[in-house]
N, C-alpha and C positions, 0 to 999 in steps of 0.2 A: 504493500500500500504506500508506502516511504519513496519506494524507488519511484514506483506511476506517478507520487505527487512533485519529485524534485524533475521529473522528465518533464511531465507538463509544466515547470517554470521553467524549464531554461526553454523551450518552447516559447513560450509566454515572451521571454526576454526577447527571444531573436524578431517575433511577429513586430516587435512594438519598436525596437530597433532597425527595420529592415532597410529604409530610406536612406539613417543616417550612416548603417555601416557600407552599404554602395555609395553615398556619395565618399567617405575614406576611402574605399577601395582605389576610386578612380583618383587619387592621391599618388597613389605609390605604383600606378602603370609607369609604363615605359616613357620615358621622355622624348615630346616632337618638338619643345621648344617651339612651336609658333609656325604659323603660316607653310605648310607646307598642303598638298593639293591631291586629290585623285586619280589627275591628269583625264578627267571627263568631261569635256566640253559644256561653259556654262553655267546651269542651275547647279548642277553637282560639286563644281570648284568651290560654288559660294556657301553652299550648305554646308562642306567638310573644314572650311575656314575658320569659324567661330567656335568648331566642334575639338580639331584635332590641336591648335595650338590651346596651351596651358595655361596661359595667362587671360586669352579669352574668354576660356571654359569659365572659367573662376569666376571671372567678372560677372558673366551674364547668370549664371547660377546662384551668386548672390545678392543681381538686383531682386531677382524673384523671393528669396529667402527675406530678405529686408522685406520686401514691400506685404508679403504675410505678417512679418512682425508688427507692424505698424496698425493692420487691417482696415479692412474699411473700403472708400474708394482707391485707397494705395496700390489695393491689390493689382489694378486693371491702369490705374491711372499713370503709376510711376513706369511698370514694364512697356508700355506703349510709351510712354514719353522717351525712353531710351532708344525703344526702334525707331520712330517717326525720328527723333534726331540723326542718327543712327542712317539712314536712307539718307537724308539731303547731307551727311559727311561722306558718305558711300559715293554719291554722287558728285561730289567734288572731287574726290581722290578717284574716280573713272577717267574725267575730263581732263586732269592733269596726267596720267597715266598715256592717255590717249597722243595726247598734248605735248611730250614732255619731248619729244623728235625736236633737237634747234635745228636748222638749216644754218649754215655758215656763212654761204653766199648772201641770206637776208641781212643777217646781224653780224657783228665783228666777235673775235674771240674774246675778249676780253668782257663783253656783255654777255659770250655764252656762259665763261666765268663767274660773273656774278649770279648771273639767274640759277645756276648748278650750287653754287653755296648756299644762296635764299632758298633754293628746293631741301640742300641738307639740312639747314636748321628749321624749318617747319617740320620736317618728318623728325627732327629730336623732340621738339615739341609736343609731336603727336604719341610717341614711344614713352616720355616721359608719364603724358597723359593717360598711358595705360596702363603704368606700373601704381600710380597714384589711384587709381578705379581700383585696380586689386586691393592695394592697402587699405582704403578709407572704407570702400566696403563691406570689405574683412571685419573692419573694428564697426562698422557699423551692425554690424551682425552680434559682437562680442558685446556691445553695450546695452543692445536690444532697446528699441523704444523710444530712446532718451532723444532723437533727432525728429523734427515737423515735418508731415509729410511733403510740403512745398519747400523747405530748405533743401530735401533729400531728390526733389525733383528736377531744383537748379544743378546741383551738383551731376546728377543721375546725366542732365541732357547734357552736360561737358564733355563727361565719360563717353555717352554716346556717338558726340560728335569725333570725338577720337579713334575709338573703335572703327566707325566707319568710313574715317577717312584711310585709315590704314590696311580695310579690307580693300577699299578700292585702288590705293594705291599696290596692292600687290596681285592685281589680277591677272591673270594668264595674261596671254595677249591674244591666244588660240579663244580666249572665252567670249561668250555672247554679251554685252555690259548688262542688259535688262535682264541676262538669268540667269547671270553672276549677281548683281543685285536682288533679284529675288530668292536667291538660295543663298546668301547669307543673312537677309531677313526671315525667312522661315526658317533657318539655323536657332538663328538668334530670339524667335520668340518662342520657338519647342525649349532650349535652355532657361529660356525666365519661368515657362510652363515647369518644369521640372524643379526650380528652385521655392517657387509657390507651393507649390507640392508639399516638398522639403520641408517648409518651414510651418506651413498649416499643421504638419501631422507632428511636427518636435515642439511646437507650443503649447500642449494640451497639457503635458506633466511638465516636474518643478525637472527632475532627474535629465530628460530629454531635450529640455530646456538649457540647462547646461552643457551638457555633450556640444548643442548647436551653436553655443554660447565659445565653447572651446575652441570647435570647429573653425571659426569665424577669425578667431584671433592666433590657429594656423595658416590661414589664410593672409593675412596680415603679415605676419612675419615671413612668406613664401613671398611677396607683394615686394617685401627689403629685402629681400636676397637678389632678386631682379635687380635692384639698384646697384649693386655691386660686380 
């Protein structure tokens, strides 16, 4: 009777745990370090983009997780505020991408010069921007609550616009731009779905609550190691 009753708890544990210990699992896979691709024309590149690099994953997984914490219209309101920014950076980092061919004969070298610098320090900018989205959201996760959902929205639509400039600026060239853009939108809001998820089913208990609480400020410190 002893043995039936400690099998059905640890049972019990795993059922009530199952969310948070696959989101660690996907912690400690294999490292892609970011941006690498399919090689499938398109909708496919853009889908695998937000999915396979790590720093992506993170980010997008825990606007979703925040925006449960918070509840409310956050739910719906923050994860779309990411994507909808998210598209029109996507959309600018197409055009430049597209764009970025100098002709010599138009311009002199020393203006292709400059314009090649100004390109490098916008995309630092934009890298920078994404290490900061892993960190801040991270701790936003670890603090739970204590941030309004409209500070968390200003923030949210920075990150986003980061994010999508950086998917766009790394498109194939082979890819289609409108289903390269739509497959790292759809990427990217199955991930805030999955982080909603997350965090709806770890806030019901105090125990579970902290685990996600932990989690979050793993995340965080994975966010500073990037800096480095």
């Amino acid at each position: 009777m002893l043995k039936k009753y400690l099998l059905k708890g640890k049972i019990d544990i795993l059922k009530n745990n199952f969310f948070l210990i696959l989101f660690l699992l996907t912690l400690f896979a294999t490292s892609v370090n970011a941006h690498t691709f399919t090689g499938m024309i398109g909708f496919y590149d853009g889908l695998s983009h937000p999915v396979l690099g790590m720093d992506h994953f993170l980010a997008m997984v825990s606007v979703g997780i925040v925006s449960a914490q918070i509840g409310g219209r956050a739910i719906w309101t923050i994860p779309s505020t990411f994507v909808g920014v998210m598209i029109i950076g996507g959309v600018l980092g197409i055009a430049a991408e597209v764009n970025k061919g100098l002709d010599n004969q138009v311009i002199s070298l020393s203006e292709a010069a400059s314009l090649n610098y100004l390109a490098d320090y916008i995309y630092t900018i934009i890298e920078f921007g994404i290490v900061l989205s892993v960190i801040l959201l991270g701790l936003a996760i670890a603090i739970e609550k204590k941030l309004s959902a409209g500070i968390t929205i200003i923030f949210v639509g920075f990150f986003g616009l980061c994010h999508g400039a950086a998917h766009g600026l790394e498109m194939p060239w082979a890819a289609n731009p409108v289903l390269f853009a739509s497959g790292f939108a759809a990427g990217t809001a199955t991930l805030h779905l999955f982080g909603v998820g997350i965090g709806h089913y770890f806030i019901k208990s105090t125990t579970s609550s902290m685990l996600l609480r932990l989690t979050g400020l793993g995340c965080a410190l994975y966010g500073m190691s990037l800096l480095f």
